[in-house]
C-alpha positions in Angstrom: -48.3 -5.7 16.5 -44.9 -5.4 18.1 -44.8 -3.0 21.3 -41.2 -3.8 21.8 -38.8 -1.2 21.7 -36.3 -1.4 18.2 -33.0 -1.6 19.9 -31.2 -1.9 17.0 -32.5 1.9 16.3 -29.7 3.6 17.7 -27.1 1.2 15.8 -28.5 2.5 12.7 -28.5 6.5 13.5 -24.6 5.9 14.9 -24.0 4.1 11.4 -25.4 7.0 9.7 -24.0 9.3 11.5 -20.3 7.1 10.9 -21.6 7.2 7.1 -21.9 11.0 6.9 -18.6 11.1 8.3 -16.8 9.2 5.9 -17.9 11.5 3.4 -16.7 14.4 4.7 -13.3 12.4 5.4 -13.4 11.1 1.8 -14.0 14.6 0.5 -11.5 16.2 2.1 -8.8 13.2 1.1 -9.7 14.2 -2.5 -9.6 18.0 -2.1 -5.5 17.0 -0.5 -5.0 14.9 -3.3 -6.1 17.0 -6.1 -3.9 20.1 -4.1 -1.0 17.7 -4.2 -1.3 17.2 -8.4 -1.4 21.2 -8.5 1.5 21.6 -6.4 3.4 18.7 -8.1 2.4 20.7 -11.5 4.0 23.7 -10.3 6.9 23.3 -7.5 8.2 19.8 -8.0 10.2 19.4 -5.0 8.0 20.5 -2.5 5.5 18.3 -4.1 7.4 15.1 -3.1 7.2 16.9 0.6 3.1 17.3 0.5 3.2 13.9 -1.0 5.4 12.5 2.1 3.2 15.0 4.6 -0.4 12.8 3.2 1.1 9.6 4.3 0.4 10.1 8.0 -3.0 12.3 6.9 -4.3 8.9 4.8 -2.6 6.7 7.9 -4.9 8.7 10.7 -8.0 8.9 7.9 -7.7 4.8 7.7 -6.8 4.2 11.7 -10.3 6.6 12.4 -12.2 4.7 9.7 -11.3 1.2 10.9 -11.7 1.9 14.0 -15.6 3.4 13.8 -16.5 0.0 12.2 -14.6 -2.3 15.0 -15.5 -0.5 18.0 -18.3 -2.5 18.9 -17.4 -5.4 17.5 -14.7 -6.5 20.1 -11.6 -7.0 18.3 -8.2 -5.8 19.5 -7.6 -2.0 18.6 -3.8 -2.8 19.5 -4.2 -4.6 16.0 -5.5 -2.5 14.3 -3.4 0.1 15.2 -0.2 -2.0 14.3 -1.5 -3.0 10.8 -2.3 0.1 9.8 1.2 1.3 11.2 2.8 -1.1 9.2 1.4 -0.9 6.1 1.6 3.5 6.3 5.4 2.9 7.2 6.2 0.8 4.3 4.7 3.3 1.7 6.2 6.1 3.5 9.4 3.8 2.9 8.4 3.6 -0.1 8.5 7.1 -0.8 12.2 7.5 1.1 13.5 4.7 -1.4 12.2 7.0 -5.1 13.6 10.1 -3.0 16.7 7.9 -3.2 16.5 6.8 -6.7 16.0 10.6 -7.2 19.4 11.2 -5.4 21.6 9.1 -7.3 20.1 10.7 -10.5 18.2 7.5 -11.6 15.0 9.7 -11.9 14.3 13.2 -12.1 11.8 15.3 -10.4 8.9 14.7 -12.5 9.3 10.9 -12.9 9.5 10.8 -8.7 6.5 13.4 -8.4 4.6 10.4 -10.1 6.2 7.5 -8.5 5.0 8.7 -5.2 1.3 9.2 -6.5 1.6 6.0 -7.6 2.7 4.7 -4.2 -0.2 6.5 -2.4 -2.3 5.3 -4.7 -1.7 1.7 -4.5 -1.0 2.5 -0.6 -4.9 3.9 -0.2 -6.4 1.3 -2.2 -4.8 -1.6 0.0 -5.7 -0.2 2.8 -9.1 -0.2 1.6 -8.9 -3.9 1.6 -9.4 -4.1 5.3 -10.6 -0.5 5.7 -13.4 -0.8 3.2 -15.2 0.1 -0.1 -14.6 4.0 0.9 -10.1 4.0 0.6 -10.2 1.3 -2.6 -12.3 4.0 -4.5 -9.8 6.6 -3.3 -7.2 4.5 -4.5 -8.3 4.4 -7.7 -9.4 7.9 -7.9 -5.2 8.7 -7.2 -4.8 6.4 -9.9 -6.6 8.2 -12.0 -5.0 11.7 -11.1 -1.7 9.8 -12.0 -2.6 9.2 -15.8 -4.5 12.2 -16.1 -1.2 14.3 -14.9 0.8 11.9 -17.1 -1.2 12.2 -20.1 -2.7 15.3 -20.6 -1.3 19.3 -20.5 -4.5 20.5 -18.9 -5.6 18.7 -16.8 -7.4 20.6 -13.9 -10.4 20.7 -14.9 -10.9 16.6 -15.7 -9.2 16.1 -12.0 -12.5 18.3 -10.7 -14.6 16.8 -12.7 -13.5 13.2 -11.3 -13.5 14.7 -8.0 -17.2 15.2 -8.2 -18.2 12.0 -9.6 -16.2 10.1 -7.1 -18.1 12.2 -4.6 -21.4 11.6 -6.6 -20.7 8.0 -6.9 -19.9 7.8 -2.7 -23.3 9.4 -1.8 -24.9 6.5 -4.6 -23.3 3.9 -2.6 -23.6 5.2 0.6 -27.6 6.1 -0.3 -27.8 2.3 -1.5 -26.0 1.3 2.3 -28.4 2.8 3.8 -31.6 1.6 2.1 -30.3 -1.7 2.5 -29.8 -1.4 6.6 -33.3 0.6 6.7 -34.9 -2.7 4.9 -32.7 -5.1 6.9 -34.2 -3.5 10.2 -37.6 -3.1 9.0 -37.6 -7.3 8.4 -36.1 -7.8 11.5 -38.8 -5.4 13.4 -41.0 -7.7 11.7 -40.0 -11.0 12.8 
C-alpha cells in the first residue's frame, strides 16, 4: 500500500475549481451574446456599440482563461498578454473597418449588425485555438446566432434553446475532463 501523500491532489481540486469557473465565464459569454442578438433585433445602432463594448469583455474572458492554464506551467505571461492583445485589436479593427463600410453607405445597419457577429464569432473561435476547447465552442455557438438571426423571424426561442445545449454540452465535456484526470491520478497513485 502506498502511505505517501498524493501531491498531485491539490492540482486536481485547483483544476476543478478553474473548471467550474469557466463555466460560469462561458455562461455568462452566452447570456452577453444572446442580449447582443436582441438588442441588434431591436435598436440597430446601438447594437453595433454592445457589439464593439464585447470585444474587450471576450479579450479579458480569453486573457483570465489562458492565463489559469499557464500559470504554473512557466511560460511568459508578457506573451500571453500581447497575443491576446493582438488578436482582440485586429477584430476590434475589424469592427471600425464595417462601421466604415457602413459610413460610406456600402452596407446598411442590418448587413453591419451581422458583419460584426460574424467578426466576433470567428474572433472567439480563434482565440480558442490557443485558449482552448471552451472559446472554439463559443465561437461556433455566435455562428450559430448569426444564421439563426439571418434566417429566421422568430428566433428567440431557438437562440435559448442553443444556449442550453451549449451549456449542457460544456458540463458533458467538462464531466468527461474530469473523469479522465480522476483516472489519470488514480493510475498514477498506483504506480
Amino acid at each position: 500500500m502506498n502511505t505517501r501523500p498524493n501531491q498531485s491532489e491539490p492540482a486536481l481540486i485547483k483544476g476543478l475549481r478553474t473548471l467550474r469557473l469557466d463555466f460560469y465565464i462561458f455562461a455568462v459569454l452566452i447570456f452577453l451574446s444572446i442580449l447582443g442578438v436582441g438588442i441588434a433585433d431591436a435598436f440597430e445602432t446601438p447594437a453595433h456599440w454592445y457589439w464593439i463594448a464585447m470585444v474587450p469583455v471576450y479579450f479579458a474572458a480569453c486573457f483570465f482563461l489562458e492565463w489559469q492554464a499557464i500559470r504554473h506551467s512557466g511560460k511568459a505571461l508578457r506573451d500571453i498578454l500581447l497575443w491576446q492583445t493582438q488578436h482582440w485589436l485586429g477584430v476590434l479593427a475589424a469592427f471600425f473597418l464595417a462601421f466604415k463600410l457602413r459610413e460610406i453607405g456600402s452596407l446598411d445597419n442590418q448587413a453591419t449588425g451581422l458583419i460584426l457577429l460574424l467578426l466576433l464569432a470567428l474572433g472567439t473561435f480563434l482565440a480558442g485555438i490557443t485558449t482552448g476547447w471552451l472559446f472554439r465552442l463559443l465561437g461556433i455557438f455566435l455562428g450559430f446566432n448569426l444564421i439563426m438571426v439571418a434566417y429566421m423571424e422568430h428566433y428567440v426561442a431557438v437562440l435559448i434553446a442553443s444556449a442550453a445545449a451549449m451549456l449542457v454540452l460544456y458540463h458533458y465535456l467538462a464531466k468527461s475532463l474530469d473523469r479522465a484526470v480522476a483516472e489519470r491520478m488514480a493510475d498514477d497513485s498506483a504506480e
